[in-house]
KOLZAZA-807112 format. One record per atom (N, C-alpha, C): x, y, z; atom name; residue number from 1. Coordinates in steps of 0.05 Angstrom, whole numbers. Layout:
<atoms>
ATOM     c1     c2     c3 atome num
ATOM      X      Y      Z    CA NUM
...
</atoms>
This chain:
<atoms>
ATOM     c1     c2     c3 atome num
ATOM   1332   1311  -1627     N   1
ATOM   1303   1309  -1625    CA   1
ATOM   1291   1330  -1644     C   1
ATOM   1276   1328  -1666     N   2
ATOM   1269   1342  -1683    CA   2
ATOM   1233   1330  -1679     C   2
ATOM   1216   1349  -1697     N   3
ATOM   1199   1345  -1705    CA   3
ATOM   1187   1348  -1725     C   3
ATOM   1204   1343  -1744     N   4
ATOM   1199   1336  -1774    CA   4
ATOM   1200   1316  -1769     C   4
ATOM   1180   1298  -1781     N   5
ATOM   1167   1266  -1786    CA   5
ATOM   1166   1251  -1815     C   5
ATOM   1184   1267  -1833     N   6
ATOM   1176   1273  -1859    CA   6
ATOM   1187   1243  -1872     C   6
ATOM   1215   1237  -1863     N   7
ATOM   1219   1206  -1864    CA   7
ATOM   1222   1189  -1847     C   7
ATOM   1187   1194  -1826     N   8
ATOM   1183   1166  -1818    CA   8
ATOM   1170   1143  -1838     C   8
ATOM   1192   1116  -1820     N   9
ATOM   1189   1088  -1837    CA   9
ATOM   1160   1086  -1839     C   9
ATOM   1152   1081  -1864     N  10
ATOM   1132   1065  -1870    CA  10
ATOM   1105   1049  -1840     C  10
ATOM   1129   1032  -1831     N  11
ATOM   1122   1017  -1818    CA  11
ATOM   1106   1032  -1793     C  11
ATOM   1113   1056  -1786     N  12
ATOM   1114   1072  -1766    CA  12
ATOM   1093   1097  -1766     C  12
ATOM   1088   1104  -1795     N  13
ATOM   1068   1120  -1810    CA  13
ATOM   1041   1129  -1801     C  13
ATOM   1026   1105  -1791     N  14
ATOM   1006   1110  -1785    CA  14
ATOM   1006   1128  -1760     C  14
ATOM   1017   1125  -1740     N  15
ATOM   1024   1142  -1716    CA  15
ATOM   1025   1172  -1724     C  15
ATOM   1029   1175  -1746     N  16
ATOM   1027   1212  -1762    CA  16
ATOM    992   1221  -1760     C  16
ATOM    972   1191  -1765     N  17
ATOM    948   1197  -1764    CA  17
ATOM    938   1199  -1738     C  17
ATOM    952   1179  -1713     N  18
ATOM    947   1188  -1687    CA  18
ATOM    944   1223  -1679     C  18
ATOM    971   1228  -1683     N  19
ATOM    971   1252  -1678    CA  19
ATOM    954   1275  -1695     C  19
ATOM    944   1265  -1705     N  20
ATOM    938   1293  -1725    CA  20
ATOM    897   1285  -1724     C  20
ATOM    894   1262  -1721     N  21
ATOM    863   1260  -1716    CA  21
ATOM    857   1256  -1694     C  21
ATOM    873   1242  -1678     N  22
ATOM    859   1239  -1647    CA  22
ATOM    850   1269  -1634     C  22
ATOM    824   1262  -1621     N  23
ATOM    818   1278  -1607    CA  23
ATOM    817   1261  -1580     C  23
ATOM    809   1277  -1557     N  24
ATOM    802   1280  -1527    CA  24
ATOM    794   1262  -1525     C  24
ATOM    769   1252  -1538     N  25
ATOM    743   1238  -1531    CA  25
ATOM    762   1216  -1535     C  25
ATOM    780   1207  -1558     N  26
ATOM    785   1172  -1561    CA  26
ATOM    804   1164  -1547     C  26
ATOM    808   1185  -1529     N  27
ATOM    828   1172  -1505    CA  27
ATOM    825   1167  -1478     C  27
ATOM    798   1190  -1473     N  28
ATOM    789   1190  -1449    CA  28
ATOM    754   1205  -1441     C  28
ATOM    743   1184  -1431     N  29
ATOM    718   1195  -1422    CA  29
ATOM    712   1225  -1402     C  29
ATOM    734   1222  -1391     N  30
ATOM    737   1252  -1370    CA  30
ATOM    734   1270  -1383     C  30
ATOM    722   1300  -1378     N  31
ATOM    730   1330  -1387    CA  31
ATOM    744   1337  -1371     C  31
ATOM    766   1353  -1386     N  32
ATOM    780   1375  -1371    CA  32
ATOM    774   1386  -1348     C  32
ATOM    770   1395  -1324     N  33
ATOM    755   1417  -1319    CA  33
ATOM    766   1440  -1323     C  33
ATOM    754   1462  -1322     N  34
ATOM    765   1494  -1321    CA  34
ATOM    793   1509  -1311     C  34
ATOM    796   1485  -1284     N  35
ATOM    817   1493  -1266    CA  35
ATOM    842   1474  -1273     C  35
ATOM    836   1460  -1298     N  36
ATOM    857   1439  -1302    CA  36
ATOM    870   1426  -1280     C  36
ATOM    891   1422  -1283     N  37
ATOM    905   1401  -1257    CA  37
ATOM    928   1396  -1256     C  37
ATOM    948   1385  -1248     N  38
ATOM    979   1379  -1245    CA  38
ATOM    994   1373  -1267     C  38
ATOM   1003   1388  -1285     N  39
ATOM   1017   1382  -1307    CA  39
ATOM   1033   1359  -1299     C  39
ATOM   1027   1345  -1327     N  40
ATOM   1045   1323  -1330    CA  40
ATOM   1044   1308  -1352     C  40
ATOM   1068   1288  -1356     N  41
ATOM   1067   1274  -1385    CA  41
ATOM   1079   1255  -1381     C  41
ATOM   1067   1237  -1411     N  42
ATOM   1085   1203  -1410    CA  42
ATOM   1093   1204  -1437     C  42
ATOM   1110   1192  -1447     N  43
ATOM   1126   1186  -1464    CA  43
ATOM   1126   1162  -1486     C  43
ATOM   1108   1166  -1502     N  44
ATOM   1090   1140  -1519    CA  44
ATOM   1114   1135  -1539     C  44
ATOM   1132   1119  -1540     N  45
ATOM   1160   1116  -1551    CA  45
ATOM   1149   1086  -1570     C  45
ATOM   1152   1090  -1595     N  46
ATOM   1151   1071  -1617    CA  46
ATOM   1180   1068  -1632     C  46
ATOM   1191   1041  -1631     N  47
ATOM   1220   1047  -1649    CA  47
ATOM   1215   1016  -1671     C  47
ATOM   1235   1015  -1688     N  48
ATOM   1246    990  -1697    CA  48
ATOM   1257    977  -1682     C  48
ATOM   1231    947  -1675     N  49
ATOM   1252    923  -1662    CA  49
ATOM   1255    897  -1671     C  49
ATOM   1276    887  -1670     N  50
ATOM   1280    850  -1678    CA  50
ATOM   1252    835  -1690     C  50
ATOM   1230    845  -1668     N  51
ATOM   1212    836  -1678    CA  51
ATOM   1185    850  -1693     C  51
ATOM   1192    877  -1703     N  52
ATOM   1180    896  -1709    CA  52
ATOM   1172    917  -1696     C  52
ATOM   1158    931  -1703     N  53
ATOM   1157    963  -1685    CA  53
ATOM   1145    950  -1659     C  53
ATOM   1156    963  -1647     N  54
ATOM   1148    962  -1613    CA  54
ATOM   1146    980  -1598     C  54
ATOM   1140    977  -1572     N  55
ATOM   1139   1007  -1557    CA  55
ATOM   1154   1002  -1519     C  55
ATOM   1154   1027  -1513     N  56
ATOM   1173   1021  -1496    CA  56
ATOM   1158   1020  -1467     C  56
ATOM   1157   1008  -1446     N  57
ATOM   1138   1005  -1430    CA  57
ATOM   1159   1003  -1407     C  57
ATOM   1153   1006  -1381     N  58
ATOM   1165   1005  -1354    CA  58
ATOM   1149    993  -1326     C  58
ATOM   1162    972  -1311     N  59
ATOM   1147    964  -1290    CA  59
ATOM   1163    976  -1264     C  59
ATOM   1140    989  -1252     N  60
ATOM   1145   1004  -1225    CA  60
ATOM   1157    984  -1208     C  60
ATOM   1173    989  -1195     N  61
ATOM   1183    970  -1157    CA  61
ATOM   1159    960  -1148     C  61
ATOM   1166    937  -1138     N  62
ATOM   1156    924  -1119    CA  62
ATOM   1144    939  -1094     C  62
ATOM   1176    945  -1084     N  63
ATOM   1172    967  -1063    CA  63
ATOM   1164    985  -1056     C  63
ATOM   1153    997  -1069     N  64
ATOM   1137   1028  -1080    CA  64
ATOM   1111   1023  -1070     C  64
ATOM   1101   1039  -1051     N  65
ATOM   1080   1042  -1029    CA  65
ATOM   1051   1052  -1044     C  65
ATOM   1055   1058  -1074     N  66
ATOM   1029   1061  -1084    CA  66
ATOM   1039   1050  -1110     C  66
ATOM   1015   1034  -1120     N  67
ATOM   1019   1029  -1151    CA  67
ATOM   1042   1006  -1155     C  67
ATOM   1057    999  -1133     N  68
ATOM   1078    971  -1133    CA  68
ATOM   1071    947  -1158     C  68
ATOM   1087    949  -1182     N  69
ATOM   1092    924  -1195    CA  69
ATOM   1074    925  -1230     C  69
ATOM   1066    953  -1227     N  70
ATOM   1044    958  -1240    CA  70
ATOM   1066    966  -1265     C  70
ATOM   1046    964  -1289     N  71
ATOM   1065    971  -1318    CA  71
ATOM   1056   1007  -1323     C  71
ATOM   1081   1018  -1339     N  72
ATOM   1067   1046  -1351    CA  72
ATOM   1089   1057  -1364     C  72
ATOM   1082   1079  -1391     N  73
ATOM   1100   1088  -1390    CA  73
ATOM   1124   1115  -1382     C  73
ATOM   1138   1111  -1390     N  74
ATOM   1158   1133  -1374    CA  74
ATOM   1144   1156  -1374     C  74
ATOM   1143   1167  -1360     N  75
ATOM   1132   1193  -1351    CA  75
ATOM   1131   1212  -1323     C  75
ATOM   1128   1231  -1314     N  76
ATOM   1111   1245  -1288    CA  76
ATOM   1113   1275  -1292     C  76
ATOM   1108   1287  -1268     N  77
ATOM   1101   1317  -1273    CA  77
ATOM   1130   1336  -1283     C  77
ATOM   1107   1350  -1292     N  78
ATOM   1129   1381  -1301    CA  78
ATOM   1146   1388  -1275     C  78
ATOM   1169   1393  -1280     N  79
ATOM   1190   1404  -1268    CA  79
ATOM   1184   1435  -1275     C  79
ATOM   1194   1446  -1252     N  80
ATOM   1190   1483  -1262    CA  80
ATOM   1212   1485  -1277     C  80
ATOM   1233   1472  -1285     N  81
ATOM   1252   1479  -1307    CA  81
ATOM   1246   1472  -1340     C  81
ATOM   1223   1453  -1338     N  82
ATOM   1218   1435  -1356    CA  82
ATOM   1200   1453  -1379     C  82
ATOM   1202   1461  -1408     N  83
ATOM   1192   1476  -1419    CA  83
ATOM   1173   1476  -1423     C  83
ATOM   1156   1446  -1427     N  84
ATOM   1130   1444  -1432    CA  84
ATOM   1144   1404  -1430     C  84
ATOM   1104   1396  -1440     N  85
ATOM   1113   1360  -1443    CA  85
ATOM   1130   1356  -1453     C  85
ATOM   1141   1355  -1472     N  86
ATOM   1156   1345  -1489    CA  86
ATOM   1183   1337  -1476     C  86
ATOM   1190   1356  -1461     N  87
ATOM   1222   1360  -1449    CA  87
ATOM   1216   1343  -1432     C  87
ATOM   1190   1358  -1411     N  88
ATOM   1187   1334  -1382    CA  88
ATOM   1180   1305  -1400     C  88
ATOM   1175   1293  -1419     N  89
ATOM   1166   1265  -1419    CA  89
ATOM   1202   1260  -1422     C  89
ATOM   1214   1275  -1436     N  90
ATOM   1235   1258  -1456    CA  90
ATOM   1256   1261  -1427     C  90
ATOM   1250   1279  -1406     N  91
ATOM   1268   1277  -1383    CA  91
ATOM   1262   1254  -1360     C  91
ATOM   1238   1251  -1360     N  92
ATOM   1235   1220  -1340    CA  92
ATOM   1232   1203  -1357     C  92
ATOM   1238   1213  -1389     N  93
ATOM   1239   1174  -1394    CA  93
ATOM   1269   1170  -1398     C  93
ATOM   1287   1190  -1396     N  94
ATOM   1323   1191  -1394    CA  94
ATOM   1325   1184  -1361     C  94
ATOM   1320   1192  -1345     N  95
ATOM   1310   1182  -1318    CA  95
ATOM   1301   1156  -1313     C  95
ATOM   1280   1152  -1318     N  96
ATOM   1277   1121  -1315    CA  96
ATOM   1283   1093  -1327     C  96
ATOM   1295   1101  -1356     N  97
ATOM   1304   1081  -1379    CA  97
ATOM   1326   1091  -1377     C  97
ATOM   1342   1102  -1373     N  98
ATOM   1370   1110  -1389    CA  98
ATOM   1368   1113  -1423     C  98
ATOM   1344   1114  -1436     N  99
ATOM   1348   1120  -1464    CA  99
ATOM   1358   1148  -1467     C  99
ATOM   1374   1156  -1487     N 100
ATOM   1380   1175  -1499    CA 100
ATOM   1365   1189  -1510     C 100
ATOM   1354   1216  -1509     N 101
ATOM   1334   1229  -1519    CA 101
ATOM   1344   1242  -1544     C 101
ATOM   1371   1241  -1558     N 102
ATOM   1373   1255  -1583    CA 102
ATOM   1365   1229  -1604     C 102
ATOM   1356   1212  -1590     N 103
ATOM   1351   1192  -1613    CA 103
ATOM   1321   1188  -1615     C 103
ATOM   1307   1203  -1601     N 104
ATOM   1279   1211  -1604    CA 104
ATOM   1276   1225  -1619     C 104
ATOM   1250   1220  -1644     N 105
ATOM   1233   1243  -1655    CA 105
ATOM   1213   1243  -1648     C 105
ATOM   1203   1267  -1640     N 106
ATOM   1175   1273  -1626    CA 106
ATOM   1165   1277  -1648     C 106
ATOM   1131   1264  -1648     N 107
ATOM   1110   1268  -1679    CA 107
ATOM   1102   1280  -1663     C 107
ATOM   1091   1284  -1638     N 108
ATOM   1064   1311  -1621    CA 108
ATOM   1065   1307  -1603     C 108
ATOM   1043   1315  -1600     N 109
ATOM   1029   1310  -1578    CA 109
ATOM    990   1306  -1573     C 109
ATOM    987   1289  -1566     N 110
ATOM    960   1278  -1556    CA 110
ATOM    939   1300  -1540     C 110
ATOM    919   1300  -1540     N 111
ATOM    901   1321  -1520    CA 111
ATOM    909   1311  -1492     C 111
ATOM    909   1338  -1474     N 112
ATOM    914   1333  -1446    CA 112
ATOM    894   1305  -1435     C 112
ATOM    902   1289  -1413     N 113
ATOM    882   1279  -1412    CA 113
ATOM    875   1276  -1372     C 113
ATOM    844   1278  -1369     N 114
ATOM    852   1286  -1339    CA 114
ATOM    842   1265  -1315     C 114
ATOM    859   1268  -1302     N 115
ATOM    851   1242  -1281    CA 115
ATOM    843   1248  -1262     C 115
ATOM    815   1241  -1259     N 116
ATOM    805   1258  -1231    CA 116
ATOM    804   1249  -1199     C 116
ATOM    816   1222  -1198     N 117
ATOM    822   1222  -1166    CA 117
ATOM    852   1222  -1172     C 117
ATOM    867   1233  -1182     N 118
ATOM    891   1243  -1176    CA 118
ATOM    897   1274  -1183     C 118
ATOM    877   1282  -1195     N 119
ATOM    878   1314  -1200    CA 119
ATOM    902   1313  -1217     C 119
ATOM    911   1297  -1235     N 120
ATOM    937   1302  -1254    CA 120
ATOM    921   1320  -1282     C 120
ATOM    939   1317  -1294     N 121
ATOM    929   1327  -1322    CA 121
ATOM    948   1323  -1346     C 121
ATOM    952   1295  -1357     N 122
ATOM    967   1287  -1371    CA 122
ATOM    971   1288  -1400     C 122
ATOM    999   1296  -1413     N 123
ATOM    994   1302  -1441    CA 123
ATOM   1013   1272  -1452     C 123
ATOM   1000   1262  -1462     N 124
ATOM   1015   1243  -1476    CA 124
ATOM   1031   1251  -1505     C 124
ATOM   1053   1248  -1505     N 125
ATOM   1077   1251  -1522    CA 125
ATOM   1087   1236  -1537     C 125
ATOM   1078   1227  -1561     N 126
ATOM   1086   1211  -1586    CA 126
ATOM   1104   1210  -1595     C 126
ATOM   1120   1188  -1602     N 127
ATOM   1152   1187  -1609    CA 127
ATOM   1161   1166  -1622     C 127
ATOM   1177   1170  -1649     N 128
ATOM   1187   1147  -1650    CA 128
ATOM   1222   1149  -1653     C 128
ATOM   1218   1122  -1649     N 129
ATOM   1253   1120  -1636    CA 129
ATOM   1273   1120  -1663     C 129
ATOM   1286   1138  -1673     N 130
ATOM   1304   1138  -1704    CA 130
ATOM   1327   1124  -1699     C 130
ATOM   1334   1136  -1673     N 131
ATOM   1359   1119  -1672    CA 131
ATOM   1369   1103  -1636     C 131
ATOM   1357   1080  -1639     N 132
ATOM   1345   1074  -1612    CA 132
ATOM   1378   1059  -1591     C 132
ATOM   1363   1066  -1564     N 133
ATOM   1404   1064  -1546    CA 133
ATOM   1390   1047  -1532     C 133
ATOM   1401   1042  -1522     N 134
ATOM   1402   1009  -1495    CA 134
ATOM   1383   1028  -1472     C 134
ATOM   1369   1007  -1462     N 135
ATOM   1358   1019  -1440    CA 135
ATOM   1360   1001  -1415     C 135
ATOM   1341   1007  -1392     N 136
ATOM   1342   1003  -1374    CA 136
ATOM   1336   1014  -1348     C 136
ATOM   1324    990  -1328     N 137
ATOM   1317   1002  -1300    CA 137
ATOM   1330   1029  -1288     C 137
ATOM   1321   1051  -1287     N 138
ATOM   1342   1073  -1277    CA 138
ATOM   1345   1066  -1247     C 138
ATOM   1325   1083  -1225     N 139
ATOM   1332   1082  -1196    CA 139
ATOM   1313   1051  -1185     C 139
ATOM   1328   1035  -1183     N 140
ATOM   1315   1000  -1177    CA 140
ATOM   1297   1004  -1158     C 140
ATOM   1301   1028  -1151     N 141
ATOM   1279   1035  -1115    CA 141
ATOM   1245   1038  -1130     C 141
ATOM   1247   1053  -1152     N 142
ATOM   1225   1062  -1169    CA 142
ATOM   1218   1042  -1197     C 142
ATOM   1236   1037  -1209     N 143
ATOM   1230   1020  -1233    CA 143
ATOM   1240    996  -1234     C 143
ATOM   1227    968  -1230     N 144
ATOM   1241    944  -1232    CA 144
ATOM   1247    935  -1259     C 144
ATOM   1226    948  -1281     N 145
ATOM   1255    932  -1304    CA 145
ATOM   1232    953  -1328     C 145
ATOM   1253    947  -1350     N 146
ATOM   1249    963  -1365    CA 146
ATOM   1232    949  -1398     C 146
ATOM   1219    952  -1411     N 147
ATOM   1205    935  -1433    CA 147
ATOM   1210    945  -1451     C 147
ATOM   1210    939  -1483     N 148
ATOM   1210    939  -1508    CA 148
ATOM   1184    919  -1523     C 148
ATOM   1161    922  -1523     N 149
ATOM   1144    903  -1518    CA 149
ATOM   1138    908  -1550     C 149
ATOM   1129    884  -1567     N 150
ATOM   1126    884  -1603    CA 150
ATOM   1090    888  -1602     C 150
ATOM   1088    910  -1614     N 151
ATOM   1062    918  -1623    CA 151
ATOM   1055    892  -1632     C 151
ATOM   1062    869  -1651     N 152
ATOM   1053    853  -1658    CA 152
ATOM   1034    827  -1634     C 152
ATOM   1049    832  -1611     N 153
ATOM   1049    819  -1592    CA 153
ATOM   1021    838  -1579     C 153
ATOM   1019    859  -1579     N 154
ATOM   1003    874  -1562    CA 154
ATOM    979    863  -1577     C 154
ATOM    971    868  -1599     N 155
ATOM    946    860  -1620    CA 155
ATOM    937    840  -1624     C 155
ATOM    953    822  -1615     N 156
ATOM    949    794  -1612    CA 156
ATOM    926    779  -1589     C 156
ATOM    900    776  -1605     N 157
ATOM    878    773  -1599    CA 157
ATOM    886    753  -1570     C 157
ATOM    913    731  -1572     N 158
ATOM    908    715  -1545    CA 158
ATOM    920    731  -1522     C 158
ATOM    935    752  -1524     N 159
ATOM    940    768  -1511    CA 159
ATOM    925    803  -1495     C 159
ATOM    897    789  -1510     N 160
ATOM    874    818  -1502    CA 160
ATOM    864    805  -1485     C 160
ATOM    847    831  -1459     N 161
ATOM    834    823  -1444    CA 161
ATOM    820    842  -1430     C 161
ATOM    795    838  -1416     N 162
ATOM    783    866  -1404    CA 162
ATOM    791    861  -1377     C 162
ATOM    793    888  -1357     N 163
ATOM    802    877  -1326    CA 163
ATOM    769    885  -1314     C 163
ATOM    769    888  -1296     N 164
ATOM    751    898  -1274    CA 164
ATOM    767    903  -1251     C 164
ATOM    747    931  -1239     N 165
ATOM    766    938  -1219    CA 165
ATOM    739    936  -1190     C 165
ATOM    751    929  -1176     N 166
ATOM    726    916  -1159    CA 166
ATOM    713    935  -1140     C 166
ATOM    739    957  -1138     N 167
ATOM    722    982  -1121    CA 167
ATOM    695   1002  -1135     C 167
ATOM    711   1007  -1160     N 168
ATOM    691   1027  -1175    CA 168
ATOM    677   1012  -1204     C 168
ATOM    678    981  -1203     N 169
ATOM    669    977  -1223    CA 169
ATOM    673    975  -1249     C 169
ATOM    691    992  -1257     N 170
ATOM    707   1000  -1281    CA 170
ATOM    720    976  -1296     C 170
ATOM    710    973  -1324     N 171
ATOM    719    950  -1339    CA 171
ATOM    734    959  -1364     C 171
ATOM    756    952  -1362     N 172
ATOM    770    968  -1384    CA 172
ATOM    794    943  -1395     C 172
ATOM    813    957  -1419     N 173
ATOM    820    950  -1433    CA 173
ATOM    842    930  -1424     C 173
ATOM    857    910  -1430     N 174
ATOM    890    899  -1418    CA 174
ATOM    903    892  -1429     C 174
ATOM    924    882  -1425     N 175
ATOM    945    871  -1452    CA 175
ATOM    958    846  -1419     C 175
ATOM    962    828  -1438     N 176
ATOM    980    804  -1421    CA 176
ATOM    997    793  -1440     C 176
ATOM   1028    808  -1433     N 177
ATOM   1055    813  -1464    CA 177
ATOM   1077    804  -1438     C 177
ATOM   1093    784  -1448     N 178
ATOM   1117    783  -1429    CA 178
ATOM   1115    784  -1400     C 178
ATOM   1096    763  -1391     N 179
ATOM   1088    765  -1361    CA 179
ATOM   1083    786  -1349     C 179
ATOM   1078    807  -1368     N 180
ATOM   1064    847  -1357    CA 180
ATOM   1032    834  -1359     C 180
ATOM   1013    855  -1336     N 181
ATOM    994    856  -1351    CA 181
ATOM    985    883  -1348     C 181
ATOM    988    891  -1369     N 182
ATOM    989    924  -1376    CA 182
ATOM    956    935  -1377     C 182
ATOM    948    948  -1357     N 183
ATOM    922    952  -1354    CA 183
ATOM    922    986  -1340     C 183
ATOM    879   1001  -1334     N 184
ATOM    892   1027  -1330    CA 184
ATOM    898   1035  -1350     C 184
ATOM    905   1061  -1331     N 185
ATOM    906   1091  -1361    CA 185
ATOM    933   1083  -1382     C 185
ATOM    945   1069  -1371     N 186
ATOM    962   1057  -1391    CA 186
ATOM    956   1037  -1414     C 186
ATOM    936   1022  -1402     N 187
ATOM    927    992  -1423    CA 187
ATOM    896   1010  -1434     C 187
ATOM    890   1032  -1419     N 188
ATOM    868   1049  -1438    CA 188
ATOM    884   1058  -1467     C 188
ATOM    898   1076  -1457     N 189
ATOM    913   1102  -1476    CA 189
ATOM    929   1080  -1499     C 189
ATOM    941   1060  -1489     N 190
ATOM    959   1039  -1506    CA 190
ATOM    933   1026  -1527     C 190
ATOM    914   1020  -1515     N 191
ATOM    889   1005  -1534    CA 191
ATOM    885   1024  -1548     C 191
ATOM    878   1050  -1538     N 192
ATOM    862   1076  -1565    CA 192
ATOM    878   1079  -1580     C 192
ATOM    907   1078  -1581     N 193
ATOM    931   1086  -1607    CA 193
ATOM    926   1068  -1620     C 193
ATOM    934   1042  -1609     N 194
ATOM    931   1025  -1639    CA 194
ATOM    909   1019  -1645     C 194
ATOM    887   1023  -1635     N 195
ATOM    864   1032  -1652    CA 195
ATOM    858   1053  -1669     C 195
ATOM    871   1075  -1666     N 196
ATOM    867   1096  -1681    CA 196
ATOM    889   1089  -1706     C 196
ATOM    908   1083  -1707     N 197
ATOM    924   1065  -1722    CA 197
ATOM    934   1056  -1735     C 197
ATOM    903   1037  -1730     N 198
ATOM    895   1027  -1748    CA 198
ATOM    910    992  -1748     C 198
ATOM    926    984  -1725     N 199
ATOM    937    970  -1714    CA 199
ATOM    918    946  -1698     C 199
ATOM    904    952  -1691     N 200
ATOM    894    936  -1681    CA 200
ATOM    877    908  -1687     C 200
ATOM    869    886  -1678     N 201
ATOM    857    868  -1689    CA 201
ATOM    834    865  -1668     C 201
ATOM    811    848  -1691     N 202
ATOM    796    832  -1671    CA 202
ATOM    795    821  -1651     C 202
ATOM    791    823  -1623     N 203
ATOM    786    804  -1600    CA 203
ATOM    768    789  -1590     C 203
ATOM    761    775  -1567     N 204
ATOM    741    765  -1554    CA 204
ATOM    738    789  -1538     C 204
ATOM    715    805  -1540     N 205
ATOM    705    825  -1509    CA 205
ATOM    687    817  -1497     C 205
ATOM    679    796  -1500     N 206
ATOM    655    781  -1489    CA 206
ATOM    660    767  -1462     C 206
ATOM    691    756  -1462     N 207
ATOM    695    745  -1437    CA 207
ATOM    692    755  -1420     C 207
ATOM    697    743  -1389     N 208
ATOM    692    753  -1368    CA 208
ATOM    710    768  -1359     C 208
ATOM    711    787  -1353     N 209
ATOM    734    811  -1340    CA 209
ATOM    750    807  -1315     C 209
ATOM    775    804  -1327     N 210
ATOM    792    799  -1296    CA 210
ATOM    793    816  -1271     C 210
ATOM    785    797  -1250     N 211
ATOM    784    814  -1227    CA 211
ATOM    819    824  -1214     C 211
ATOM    812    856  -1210     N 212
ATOM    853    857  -1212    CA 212
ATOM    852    862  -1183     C 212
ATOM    836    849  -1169     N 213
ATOM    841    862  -1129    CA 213
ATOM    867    853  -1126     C 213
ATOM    880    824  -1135     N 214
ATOM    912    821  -1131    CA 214
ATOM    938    839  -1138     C 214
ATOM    919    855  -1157     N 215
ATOM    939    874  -1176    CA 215
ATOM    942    902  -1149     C 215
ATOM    923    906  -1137     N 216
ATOM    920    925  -1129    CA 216
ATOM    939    934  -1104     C 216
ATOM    957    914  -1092     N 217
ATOM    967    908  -1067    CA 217
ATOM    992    942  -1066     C 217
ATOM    975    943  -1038     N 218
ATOM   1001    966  -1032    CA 218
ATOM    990    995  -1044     C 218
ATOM    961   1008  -1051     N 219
ATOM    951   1023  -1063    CA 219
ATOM    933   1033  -1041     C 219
ATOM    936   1055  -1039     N 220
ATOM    923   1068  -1019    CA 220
ATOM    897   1078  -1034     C 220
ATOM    898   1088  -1059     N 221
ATOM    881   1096  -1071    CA 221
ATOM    886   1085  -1105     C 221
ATOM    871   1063  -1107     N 222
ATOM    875   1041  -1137    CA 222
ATOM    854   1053  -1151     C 222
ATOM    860   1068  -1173     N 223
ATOM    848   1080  -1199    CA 223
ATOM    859   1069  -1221     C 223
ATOM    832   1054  -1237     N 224
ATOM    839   1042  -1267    CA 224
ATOM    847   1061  -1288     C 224
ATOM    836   1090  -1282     N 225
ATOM    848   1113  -1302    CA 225
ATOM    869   1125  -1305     C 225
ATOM    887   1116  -1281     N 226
ATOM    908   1130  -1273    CA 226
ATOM    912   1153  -1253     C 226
ATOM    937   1156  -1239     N 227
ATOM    933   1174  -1223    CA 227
ATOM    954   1156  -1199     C 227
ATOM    977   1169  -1196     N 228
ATOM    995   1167  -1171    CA 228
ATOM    987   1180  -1150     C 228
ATOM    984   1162  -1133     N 229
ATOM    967   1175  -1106    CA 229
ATOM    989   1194  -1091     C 229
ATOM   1016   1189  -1098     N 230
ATOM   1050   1195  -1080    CA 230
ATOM   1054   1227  -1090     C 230
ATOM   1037   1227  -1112     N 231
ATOM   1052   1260  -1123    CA 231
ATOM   1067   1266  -1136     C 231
ATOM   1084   1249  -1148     N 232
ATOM   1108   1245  -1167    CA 232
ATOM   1096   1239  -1198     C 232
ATOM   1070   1237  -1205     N 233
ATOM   1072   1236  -1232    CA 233
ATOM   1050   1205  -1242     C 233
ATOM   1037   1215  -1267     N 234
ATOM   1018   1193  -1270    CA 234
ATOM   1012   1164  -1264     C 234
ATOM   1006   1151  -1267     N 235
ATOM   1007   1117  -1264    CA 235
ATOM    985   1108  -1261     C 235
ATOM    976   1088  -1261     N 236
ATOM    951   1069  -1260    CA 236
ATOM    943   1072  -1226     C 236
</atoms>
């Protein structure tokens, strides 16, 4: 795991401008507050795939008493052993994928970003995959399967969509890729990258916004921004 980026592919390039121009604001409407909040991080993993660069995405259990069935990526809180993000993203996404983390290169890291009905405070961690290993569902209790989803597929205007969330109103970004529908601080944070990008294409935003009350089953507390109500670490 290095972070020299010096020969990233072409293909993969623009992600050097993520990191280096994104600010706060194009990822998230929230401020910080003063007292910050529960360290934590996700693991924004870009590699070479079959069908071009892609990124690596995970769907939570069924069974899982908050957030059940929902997409995101690998991630949750700092461990007190954990040096900072970088280690904790690349350790629950070796945890939840079985990927190999020496085949990660980390390009940065993203501005914290904060979620305020979960009191988290998440740093998103940019990566792309040099030399990419098999992955997969880690504990089946927590993660039902594991994604490789083609950026090409994400941008793909028939595949955009806005959700609505019916408690708070909130209309935000979605992706519908491989029977996922990736929405939340995940289908936020996933839309602002490849907008920043430079990835992204035109859509319809005009349509009507899907109502996700079906999505929401088994959520004690359902936030479109993110935020694991259990304590273990970010999520929709």
């Amino acid at each position: 795991m290095s972070s020299d980026a010096s020969d990233l592919p072409e293909a993969l390039a623009p992600l050097s401008r993520v990191v280096h121009s994104g600010r706060r604001e194009d990822f998230s409407r929230h401020p910080v507050p003063p007292e910050g909040g529960r360290a934590s991080a996700v693991l924004l993993l870009f590699g070479p795939g079959p069908a071009g660069v892609d990124v690596l995405l995970l769907q939570r259990a069924e069974g899982l008493r908050h957030h059940p069935g929902q997409v995101a990526f690998p991630g949750g809180r700092l461990d007190e052993g954990d040096a900072g993000p970088v280690e904790a993203a690349l350790r629950e996404a070796q945890e939840e994928t079985g990927l190999d983390p020496s085949g990660v290169e980390v390009l940065g890291q993203l501005p914290a970003l904060f979620l305020p009905p979960s009191g988290f405070l998440v740093t998103p961690v940019l990566g792309w995959w040099r030399t990419p290993s098999a992955v997969r569902a880690g504990d089946p209790a927590e993660v039902a399967s594991v994604h490789r989803v083609p950026v090409a597929e994400l941008v793909d205007p028939a595949n955009r969509l806005r959700v609505l969330h019916p408690q708070s109103g909130f209309i935000g970004p979605a992706f519908r890729v491989q029977g996922l529908l990736v929405w939340g601080f995940t289908g936020s944070l996933l839309a602002s990258v490849l907008r920043l990008a430079g990835w992204d294409r035109p859509w319809d935003q005009s349509a009507t916004p899907l109502d996700i009350s079906t999505q929401l089953r088994g959520s004690e507390i359902p936030v479109p921004d993110g935020g694991r109500s259990d304590g273990d670490g970010p999520d929709e």
